[in-house]
N, C-alpha and C positions, 0 to 999 in steps of 0.2 A: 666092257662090262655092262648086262644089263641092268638099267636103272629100273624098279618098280614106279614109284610115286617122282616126280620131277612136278619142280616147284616153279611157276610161271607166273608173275602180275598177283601175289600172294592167293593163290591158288593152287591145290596138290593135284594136278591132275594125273591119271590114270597110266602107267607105261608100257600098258600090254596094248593101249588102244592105237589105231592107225591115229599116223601126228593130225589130218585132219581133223576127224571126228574129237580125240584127245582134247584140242583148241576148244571144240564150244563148250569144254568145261568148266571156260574162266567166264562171268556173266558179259555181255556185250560182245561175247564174239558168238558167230551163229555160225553156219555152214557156209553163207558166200563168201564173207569178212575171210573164215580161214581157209578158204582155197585162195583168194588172193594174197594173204600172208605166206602161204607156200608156192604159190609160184612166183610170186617177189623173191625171196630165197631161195630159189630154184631146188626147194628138197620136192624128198618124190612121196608123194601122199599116203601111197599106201604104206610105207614103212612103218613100224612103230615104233611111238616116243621116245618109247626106252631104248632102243637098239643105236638112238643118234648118237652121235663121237659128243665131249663134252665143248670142244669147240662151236659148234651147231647149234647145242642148247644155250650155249652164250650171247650168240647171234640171232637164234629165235628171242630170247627173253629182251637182251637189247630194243629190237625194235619193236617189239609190241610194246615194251614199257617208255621207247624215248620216240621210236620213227613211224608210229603208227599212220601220225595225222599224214605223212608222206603220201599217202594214198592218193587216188580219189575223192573228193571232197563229197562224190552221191555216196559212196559207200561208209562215211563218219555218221555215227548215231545224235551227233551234236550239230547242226548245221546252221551256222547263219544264228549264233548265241545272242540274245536278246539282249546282254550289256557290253560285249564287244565285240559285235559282230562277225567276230572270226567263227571259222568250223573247226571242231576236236573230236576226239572220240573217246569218252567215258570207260571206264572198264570198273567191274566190282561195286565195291564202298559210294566209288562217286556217281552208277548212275543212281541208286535208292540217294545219296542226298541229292541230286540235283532235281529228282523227283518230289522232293518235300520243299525243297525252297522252289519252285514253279507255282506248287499247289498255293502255297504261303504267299506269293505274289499276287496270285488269282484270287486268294479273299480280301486280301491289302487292295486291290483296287476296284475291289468290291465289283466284279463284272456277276454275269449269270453266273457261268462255272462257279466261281470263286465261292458264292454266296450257296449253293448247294454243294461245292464240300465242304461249309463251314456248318449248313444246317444238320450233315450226314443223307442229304439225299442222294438219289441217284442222277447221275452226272448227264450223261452219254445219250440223254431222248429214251427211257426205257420207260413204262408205263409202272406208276406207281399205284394204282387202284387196288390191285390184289396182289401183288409181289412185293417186296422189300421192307415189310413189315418187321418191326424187334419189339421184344418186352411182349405185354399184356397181346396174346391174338385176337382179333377185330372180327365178327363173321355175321352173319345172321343165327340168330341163336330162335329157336321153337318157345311159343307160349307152353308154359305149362298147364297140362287140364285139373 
């Protein structure tokens, strides 16, 4: 029976789509991450989602929810985690918070970064002279005659 919507790592993704592409539907996984989830479970790429037997989507959601980090350790989005230095891989909900407690570390110890995302600067070396302005706009304004 085809499935439309099949629910993976709480994510509805799509089941017209090939199970590759379908995958980077759930946030952290991208296109290499699910071609090597599908030839880990030796399914065939181009089939779609929906058309897998319901054993299949068992065995896909099993491992991406329990045997992800099985992988390769270059291919985890976590690598080498700063308080235990194991590698995992993040998926959804937890990469946005492990994004806000990094940033929240980086003003706690008050480094560069840290201290310009607390000011609302910009971060990454971009030129702040005429770009990233908010509120009131700054310019050279003309005398009046």
């Amino acid at each position: 029976m085809f499935k439309h919507v099949v629910r993976i790592a709480d994510t509805d993704l799509d089941g017209k789509k090939p199970i590759l592409f379908a995958l980077t539907g759930i946030k952290g996984i991208g296109i290499r991450m699910a071609q090597n989830i599908v030839y880990e479970l030796d399914l065939d790429p181009r089939k779609k989602l929906g058309e897998l037997e319901d054993e299949k989507i068992e065995k896909l959601k099993k491992f991406i929810e329990e045997k992800i980090e099985d992988l390769p350790s270059w291919l985890l989005n976590r690598r080498k985690e700063p308080h235990s230095g194991k590698s995992f891989h993040l998926l959804s909900k937890d990469i946005e918070l492990a994004r806000i407690l990094d940033v929240e570390n980086l003003i706690k110890i008050r480094c560069y970064r840290g201290m310009r995302h607390a000011r609302g600067k910009k971060v990454r070396g971009q030129r702040t002279r005429t770009t990233g302005r908010r509120g009131r706009t700054v310019g050279v304004q003309r005398k009046k005659k």
